[in-house]
C-alpha positions, 0 to 999 in steps of 0.5 A, spaced: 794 079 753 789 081 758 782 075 759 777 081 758 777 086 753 778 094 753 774 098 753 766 099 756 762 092 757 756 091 755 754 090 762 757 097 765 752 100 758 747 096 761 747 098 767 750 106 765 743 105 762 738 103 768 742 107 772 740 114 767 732 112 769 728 116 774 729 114 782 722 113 783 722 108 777 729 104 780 726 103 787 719 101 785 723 095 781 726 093 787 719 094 790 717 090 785 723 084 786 720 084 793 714 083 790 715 077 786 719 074 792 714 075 796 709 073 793 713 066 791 714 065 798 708 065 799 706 058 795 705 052 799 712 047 798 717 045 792 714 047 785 720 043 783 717 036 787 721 033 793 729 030 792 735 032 794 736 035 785 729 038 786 731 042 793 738 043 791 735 048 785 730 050 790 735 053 794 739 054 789 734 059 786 735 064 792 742 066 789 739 068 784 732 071 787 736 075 791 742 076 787 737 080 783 735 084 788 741 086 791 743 088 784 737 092 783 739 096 790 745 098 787 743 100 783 737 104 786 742 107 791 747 111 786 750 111 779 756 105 778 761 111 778 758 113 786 759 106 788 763 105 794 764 099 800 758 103 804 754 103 797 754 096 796 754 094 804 747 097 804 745 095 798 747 087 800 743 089 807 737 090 803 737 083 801 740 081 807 735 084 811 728 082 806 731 075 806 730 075 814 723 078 813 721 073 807 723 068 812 719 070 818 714 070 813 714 063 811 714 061 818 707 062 817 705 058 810 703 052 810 709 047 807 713 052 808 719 053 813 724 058 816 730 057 815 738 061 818 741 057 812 735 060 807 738 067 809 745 066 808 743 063 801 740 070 800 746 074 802 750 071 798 746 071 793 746 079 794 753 079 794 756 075 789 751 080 784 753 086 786 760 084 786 759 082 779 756 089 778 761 092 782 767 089 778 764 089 771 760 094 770 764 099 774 770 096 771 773 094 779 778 089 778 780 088 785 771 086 786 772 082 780 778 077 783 772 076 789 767 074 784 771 065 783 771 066 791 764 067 793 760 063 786 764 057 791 761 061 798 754 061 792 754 053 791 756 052 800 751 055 801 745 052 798 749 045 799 748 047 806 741 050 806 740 044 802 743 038 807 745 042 813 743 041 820 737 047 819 
C-alpha cells in the first residue's frame, strides 16, 4: 500500500494555480519576498531576545524565509511540469545568492552581523522547498527521498549557524 495517495495533491493544485498567474505577478512576489527580507534585516537584534532557544529559532527562521523564496522562484521561472535540475538550480541560486546580498547588507546595521553560516542556512532552506515542490507538486518521487535527508542538512545548519565557529 502506498504512504501517499493517488491522484493530484492539494500542493500540485495549489502550485498548478499559482503558476496559471501573470509572470509579471510571480516575479513581483519574489520581489516582494526579498522585500519582506530585507526589510526584517534591517531590524536591529533578535526580536525573539538573547539565548541560545531565542538564537536557534532566529536562525531557524532562515530556513523557512528562504525556503519560501526559493519556492517562490520556482515557480516564478516556468510551470511545475517545465521544472528540471537547471530550473531548480536557479531557482535555488536565486536564494543563495540574495542570501549573500542580505548578509553584506547586515554588516551594515547595527546589532546585526554577517554570517557564512547565515548563508548556508539560506541555501538549504532554498533547497529543501523546492525539493519538497519538486517531489510533490510535480509528483518526483526521486526529489521526495531528498526531502528526510536535507530536513537533517535544515536542522545542521541552523545548530551551526547557531553554535558554530562563524
Amino acid at each position: 500500500m502506498s504512504a501517499r495517495p493517488s491522484g493530484p495533491s492539494r500542493t500540485g493544485a495549489l502550485v498548478r494555480w499559482w503558476s496559471a498567474r501573470n509572470a509579471a505577478l510571480r516575479w513581483a512576489a519574489v520581489a516582494l519576498a526579498m522585500g519582506s527580507l530585507w526589510w526584517s534585516s534591517e531590524q536591529p537584534g533578535n526580536p525573539l531576545g538573547t539565548g541560545a532557544v531565542a538564537e536557534y529559532l532566529h536562525n531557524g527562521a532562515h530556513v523557512v524565509a528562504y525556503g519560501a523564496l526559493g519556492a517562490l522562484a520556482l515557480t516564478a521561472l516556468s510551470p511545475p511540469g517545465g521544472w528540471s535540475a537547471r530550473t531548480v538550480f536557479a531557482a535555488v541560486l536565486i536564494a543563495g545568492c540574495y542570501g549573500v546580498v542580505d548578509e553584506l547588507h547586515q554588516w551594515f546595521v547595527p546589532g546585526r552581523t554577517c554570517s557564512a553560516s547565515d548563508v548556508l542556512t539560506d541555501v538549504v532552506g532554498g533547497s529543501l522547498a523546492c525539493c519538497v515542490l519538486l517531489g510533490y507538486a510535480a509528483d518526483r518521487p526521486a526529489a521526495r527521498r531528498l526531502v528526510p535527508a536535507l530536513v537533517l542538512a535544515a536542522l545542521g545548519a541552523v545548530a551551526f549557524a547557531t553554535w558554530g565557529p562563524w
